[in-house]
Backbone as CSV, one residue per row, in Angstrom:
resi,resn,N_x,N_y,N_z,CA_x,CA_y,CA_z,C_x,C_y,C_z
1,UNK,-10.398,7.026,18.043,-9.519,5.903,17.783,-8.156,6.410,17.349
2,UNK,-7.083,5.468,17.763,-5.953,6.038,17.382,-5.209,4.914,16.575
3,UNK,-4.890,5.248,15.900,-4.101,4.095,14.829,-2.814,3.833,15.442
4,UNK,-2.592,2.228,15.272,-0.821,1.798,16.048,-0.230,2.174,15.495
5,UNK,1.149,2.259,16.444,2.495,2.219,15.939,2.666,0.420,15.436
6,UNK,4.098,0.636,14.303,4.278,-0.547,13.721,4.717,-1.587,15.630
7,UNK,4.896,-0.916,16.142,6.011,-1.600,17.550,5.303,-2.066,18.087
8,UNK,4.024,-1.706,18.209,2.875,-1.844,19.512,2.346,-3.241,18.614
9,UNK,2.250,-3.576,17.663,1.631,-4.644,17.072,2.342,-5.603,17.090
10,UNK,3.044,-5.706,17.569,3.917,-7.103,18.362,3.606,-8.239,17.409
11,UNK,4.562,-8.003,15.971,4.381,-9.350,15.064,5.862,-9.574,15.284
12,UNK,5.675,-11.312,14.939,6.582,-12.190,15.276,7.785,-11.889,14.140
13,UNK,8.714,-11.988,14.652,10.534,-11.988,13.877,10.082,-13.174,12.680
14,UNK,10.506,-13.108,11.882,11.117,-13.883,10.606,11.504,-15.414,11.747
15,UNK,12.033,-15.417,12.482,12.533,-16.570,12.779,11.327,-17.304,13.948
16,UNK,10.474,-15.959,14.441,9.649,-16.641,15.334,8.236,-17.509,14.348
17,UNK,8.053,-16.332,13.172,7.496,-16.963,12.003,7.550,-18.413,11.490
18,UNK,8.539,-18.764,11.498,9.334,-20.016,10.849,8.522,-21.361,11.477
19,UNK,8.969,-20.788,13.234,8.714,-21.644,14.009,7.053,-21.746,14.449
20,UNK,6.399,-21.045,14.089,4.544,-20.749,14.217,4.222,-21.866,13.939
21,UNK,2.771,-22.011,14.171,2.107,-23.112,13.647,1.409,-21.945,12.452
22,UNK,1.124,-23.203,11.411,0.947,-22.509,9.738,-0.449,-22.702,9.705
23,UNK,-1.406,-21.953,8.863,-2.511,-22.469,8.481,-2.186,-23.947,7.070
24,UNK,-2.898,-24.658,7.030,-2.384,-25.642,6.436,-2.908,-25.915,4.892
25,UNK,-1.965,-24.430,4.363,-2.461,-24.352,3.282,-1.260,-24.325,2.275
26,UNK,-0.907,-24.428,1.150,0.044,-24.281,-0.379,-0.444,-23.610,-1.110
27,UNK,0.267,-21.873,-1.505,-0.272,-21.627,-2.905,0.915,-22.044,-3.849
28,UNK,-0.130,-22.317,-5.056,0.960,-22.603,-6.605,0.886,-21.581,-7.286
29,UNK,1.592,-20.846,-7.492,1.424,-19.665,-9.305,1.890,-20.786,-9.823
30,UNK,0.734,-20.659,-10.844,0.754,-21.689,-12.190,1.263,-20.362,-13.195
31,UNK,2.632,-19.905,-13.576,3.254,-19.026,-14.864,3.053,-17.706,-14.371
32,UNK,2.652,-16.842,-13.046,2.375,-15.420,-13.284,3.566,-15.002,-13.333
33,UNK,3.003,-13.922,-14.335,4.374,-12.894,-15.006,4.315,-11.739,-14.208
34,UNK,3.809,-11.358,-13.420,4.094,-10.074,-13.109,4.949,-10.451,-11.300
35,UNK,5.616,-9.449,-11.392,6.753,-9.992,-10.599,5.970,-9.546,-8.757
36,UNK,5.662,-8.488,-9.102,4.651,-7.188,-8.511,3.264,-8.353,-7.783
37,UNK,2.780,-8.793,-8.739,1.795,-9.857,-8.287,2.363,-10.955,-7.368
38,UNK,3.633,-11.467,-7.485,4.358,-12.649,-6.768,4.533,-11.908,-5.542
39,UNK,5.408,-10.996,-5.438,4.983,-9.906,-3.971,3.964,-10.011,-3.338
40,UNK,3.010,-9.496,-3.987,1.529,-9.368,-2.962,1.327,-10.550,-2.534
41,UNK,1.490,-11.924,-3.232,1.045,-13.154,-2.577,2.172,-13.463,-1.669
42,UNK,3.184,-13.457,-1.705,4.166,-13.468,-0.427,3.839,-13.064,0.624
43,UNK,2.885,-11.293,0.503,2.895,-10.599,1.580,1.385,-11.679,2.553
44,UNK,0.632,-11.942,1.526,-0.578,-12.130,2.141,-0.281,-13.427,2.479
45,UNK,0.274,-14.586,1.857,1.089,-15.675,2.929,1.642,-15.672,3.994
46,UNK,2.341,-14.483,4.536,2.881,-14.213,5.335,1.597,-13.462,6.383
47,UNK,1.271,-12.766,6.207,-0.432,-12.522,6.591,-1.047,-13.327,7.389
48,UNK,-1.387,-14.226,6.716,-2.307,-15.157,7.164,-1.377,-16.436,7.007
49,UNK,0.200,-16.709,7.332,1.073,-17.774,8.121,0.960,-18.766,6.884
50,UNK,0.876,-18.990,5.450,0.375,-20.155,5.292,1.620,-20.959,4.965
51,UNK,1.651,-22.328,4.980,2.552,-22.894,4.838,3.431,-23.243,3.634
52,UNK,3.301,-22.492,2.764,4.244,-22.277,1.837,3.519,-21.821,0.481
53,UNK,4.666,-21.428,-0.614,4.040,-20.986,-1.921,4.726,-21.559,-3.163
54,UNK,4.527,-21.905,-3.995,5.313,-22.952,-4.327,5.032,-21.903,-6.226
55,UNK,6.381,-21.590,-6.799,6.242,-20.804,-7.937,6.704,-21.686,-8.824
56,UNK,5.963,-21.683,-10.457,6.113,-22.775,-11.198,6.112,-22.224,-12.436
57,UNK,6.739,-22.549,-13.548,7.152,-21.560,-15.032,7.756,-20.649,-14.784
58,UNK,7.448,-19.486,-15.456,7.768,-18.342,-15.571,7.564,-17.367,-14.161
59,UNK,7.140,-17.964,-13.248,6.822,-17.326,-11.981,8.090,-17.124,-11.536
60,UNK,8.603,-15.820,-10.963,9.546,-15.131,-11.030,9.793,-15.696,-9.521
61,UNK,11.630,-15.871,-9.039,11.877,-16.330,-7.322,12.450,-15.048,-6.732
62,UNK,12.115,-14.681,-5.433,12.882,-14.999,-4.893,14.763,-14.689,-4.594
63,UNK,15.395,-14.040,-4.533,15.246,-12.196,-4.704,15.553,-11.784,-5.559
64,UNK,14.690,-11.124,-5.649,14.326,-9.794,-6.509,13.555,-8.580,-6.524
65,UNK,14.523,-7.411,-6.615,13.943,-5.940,-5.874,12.390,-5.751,-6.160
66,UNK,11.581,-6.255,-7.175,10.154,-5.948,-7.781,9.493,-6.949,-7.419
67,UNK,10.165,-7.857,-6.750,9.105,-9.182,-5.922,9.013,-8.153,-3.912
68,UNK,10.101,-7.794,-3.652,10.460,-6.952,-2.398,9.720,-6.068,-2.377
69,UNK,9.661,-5.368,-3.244,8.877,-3.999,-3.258,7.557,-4.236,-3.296
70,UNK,6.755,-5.244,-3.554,5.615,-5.655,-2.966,5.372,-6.522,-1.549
71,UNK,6.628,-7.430,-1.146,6.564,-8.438,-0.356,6.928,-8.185,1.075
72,UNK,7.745,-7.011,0.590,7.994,-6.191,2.469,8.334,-7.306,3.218
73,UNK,9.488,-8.448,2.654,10.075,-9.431,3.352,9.459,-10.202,3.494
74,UNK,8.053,-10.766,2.700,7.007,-11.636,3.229,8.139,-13.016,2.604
75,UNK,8.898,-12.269,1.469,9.567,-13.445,0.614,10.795,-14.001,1.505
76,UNK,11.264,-13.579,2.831,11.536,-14.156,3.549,11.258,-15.108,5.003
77,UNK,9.863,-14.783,5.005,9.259,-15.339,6.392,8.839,-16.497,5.450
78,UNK,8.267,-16.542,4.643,7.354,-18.001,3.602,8.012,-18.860,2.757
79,UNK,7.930,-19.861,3.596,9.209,-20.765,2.817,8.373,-21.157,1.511
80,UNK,9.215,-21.023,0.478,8.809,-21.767,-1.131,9.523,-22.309,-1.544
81,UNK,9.134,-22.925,-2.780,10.061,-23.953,-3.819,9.495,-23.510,-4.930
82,UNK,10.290,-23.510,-5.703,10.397,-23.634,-7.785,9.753,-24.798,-8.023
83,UNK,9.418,-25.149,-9.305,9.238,-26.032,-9.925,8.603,-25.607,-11.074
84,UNK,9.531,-26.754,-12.473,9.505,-26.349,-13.802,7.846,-25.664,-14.340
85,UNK,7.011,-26.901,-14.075,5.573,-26.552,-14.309,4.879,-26.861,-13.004
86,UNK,3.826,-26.308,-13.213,2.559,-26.332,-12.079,1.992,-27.641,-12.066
87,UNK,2.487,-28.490,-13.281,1.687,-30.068,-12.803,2.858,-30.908,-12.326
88,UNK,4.146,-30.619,-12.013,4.727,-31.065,-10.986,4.782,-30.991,-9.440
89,UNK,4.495,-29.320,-9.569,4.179,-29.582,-8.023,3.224,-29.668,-7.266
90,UNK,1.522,-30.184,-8.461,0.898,-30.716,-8.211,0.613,-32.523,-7.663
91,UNK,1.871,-32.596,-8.613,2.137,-34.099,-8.652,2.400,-34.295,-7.165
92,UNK,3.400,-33.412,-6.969,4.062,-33.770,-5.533,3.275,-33.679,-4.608
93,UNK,2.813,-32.383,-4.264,1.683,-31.849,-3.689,0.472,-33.275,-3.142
94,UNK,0.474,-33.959,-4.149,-0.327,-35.322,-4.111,-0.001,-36.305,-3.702
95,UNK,1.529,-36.346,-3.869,2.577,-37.258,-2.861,2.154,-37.287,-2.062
96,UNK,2.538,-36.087,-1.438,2.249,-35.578,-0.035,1.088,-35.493,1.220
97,UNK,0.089,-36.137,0.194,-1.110,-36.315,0.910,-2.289,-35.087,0.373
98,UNK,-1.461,-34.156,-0.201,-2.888,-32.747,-0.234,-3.353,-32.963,-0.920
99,UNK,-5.174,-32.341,-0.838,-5.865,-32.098,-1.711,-5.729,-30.796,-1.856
100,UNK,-6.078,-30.416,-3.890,-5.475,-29.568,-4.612,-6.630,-28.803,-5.616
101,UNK,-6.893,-28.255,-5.091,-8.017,-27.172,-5.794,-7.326,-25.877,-6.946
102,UNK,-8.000,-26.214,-8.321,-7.813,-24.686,-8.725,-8.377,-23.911,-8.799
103,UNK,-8.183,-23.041,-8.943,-9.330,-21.730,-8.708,-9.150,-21.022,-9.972
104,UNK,-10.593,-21.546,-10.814,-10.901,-21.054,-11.177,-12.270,-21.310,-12.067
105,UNK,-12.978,-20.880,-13.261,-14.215,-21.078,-13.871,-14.614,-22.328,-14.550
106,UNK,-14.750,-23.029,-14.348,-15.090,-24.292,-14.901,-16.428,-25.034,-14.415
107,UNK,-16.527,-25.999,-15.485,-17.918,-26.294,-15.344,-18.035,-27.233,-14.217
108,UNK,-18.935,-26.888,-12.988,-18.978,-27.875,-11.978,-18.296,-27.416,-10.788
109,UNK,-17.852,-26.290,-10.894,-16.931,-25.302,-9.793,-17.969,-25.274,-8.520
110,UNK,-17.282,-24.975,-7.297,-17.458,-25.075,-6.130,-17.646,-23.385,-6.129
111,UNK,-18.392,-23.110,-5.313,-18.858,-21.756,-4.904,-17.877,-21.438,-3.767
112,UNK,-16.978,-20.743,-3.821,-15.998,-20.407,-2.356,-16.850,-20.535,-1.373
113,UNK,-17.938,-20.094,-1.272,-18.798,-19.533,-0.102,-19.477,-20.756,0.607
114,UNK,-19.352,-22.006,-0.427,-19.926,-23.102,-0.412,-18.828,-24.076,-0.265
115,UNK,-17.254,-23.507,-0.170,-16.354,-24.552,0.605,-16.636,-24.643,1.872
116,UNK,-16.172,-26.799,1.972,-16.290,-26.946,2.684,-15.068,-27.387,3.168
117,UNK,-14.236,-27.918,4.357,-13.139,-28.042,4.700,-12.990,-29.277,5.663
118,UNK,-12.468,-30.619,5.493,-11.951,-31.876,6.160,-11.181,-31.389,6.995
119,UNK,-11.068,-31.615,8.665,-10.068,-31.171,9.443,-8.886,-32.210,9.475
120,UNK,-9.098,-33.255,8.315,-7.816,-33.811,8.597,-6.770,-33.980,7.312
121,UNK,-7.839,-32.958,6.635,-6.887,-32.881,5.135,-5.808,-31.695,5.265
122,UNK,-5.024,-31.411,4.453,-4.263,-30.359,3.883,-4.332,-30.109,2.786
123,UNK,-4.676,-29.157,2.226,-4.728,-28.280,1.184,-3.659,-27.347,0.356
124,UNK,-4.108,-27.295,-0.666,-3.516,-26.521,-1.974,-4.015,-25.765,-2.913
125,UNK,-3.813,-24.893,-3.034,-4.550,-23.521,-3.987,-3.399,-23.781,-5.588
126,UNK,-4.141,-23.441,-6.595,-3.389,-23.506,-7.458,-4.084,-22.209,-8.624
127,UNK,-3.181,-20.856,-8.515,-3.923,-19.651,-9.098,-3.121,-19.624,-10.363
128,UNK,-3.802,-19.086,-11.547,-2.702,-18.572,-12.629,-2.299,-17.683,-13.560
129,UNK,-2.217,-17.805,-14.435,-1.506,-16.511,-14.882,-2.547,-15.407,-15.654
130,UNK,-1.733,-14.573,-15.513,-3.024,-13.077,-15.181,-3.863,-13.231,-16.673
131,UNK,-3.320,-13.358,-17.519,-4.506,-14.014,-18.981,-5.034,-14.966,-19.085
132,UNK,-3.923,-15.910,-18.673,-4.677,-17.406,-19.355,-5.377,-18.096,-18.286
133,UNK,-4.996,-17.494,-17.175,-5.703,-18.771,-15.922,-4.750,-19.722,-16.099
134,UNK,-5.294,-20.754,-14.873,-4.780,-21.978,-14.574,-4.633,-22.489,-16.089
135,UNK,-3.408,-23.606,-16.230,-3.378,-24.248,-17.350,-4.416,-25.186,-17.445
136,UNK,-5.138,-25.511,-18.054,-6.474,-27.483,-18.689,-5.597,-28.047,-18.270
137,UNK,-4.013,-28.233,-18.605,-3.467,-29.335,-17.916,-3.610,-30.004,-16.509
138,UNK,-2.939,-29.041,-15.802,-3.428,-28.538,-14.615,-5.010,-28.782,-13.717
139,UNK,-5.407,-27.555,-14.441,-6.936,-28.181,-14.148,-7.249,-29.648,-13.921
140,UNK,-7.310,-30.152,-14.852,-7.413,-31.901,-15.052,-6.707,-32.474,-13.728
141,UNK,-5.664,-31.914,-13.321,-4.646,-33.105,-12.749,-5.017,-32.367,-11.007
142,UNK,-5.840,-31.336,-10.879,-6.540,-30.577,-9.613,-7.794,-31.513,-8.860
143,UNK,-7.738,-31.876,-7.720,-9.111,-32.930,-6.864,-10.424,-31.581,-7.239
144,UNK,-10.463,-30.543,-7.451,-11.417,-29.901,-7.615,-11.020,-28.399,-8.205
145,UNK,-12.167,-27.283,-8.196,-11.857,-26.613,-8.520,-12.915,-25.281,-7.486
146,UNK,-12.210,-24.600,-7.169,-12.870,-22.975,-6.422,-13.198,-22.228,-7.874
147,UNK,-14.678,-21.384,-7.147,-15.000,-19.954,-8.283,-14.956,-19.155,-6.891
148,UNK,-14.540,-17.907,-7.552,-14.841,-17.024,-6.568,-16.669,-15.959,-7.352
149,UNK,-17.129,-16.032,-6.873,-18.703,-15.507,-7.308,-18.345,-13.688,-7.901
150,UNK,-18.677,-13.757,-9.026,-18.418,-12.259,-9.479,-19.516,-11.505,-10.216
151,UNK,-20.073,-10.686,-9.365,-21.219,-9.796,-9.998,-21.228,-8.552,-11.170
152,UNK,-20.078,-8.222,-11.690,-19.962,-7.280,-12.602,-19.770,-7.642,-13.956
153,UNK,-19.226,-6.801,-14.699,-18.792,-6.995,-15.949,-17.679,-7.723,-16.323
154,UNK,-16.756,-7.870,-15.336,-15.239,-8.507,-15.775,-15.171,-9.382,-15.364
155,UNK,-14.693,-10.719,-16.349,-14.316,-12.108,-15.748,-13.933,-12.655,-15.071
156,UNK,-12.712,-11.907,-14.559,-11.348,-12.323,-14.001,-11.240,-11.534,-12.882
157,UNK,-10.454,-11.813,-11.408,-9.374,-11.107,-10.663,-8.276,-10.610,-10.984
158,UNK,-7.656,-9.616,-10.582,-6.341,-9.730,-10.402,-5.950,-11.319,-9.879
159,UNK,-4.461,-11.907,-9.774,-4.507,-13.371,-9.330,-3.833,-12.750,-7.570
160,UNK,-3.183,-11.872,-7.219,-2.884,-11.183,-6.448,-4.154,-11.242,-4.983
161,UNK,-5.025,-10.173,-5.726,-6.546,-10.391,-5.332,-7.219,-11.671,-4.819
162,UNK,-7.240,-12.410,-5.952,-7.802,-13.841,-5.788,-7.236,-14.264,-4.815
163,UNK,-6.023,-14.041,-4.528,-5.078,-15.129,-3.610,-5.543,-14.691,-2.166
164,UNK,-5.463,-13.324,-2.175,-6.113,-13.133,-0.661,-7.770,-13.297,-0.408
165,UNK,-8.492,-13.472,-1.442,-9.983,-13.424,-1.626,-9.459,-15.060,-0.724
166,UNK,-9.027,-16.149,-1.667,-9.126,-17.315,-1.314,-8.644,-18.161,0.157
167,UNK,-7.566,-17.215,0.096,-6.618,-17.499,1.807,-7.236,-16.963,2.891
168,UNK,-8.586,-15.994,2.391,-9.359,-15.454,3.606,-10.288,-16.845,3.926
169,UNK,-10.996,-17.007,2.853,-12.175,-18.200,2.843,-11.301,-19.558,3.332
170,UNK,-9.894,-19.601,3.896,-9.396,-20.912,4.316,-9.285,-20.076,5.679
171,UNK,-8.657,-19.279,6.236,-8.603,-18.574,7.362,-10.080,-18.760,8.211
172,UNK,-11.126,-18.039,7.510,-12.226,-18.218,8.012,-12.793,-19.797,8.802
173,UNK,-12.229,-20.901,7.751,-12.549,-22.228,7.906,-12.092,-22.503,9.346
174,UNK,-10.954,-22.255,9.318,-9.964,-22.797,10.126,-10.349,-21.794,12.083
175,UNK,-10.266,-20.606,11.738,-11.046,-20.181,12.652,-12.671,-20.365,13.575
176,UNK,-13.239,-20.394,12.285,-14.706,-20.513,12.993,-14.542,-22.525,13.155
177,UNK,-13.820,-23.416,13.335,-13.720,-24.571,13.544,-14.506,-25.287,12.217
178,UNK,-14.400,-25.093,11.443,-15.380,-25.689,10.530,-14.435,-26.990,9.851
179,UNK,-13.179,-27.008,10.377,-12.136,-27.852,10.220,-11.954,-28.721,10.630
């Protein structure tokens, strides 16, 4: 086997990006502080096309060299928006028609493995900050909530991690038609 060149993998321009059809998904950082972490989820939005990422608190925008240095321009192919807190652009998010999942441990949580997916809904991920998790506020004001199933000693993901753990299990949906 021979490993590609970047050329031979024929991914689409920033502008052919734009114009793609999206998987029909929203992530929210609910407050992550690490700038490094906002990168990686750019990159993996851009990855797997999703239709936007929406950063809320302290979640860092948009340019900035330590969001780049993870995002390898993902922070330009993925269109996002700010917003003050994460239960605004939940609010909106709800405007808008989506249903809004957070991801994370709570009592009554959905087994990722055990999502299931409406082909005529649109969706929203809502991950958070690398200590505290999603805000209770938040939570509360979410149509449900994702666990991702964890067999070891440690509680938590990276939220980085999580984000591509979770954007795979919507990819998958959407592929195998389960949509």
């Amino acid at each position: 086997m021979r490993k590609l060149k970047t050329i031979e993998m024929q991914r689409l321009t920033v502008e052919e990006f734009q114009q793609a059809d999206k998987l029909p998904l929203v992530i929210v950082l609910d407050d992550v502080r690490s700038l490094y972490n906002v990168g990686s989820v750019f990159r993996t939005g851009d990855a797997f096309r999703v239709e936007a990422i929406y950063l809320c608190g302290i979640t860092a925008c948009p340019p900035h060299p330590e969001i780049h240095k993870t995002a390898l321009g993902g922070e330009d192919s993925v269109r996002w928006r700010y917003f003050a807190t994460a239960q605004e652009a939940v609010a909106s998010l709800h405007e808008e028609g989506y249903f809004v999942y957070a991801i994370e441990q709570v009592e009554g949580s959905t087994k990722l493995q055990n999502l299931s997916l409406d082909p005529e809904c649109r969706y929203a991920v809502v991950l958070g900050n690398e200590v505290k998790g999603v805000h209770q506020e938040v939570v509360d004001q979410c149509d449900g909530c994702l666990e991702i199933p964890q067999f070891g000693t440690k509680h938590s993901l990276n939220v980085s991690v999580a984000t591509g753990i979770v954007v795979w299990q919507f990819v998958l949906s959407e592929v195998k038609g389960k949509r």
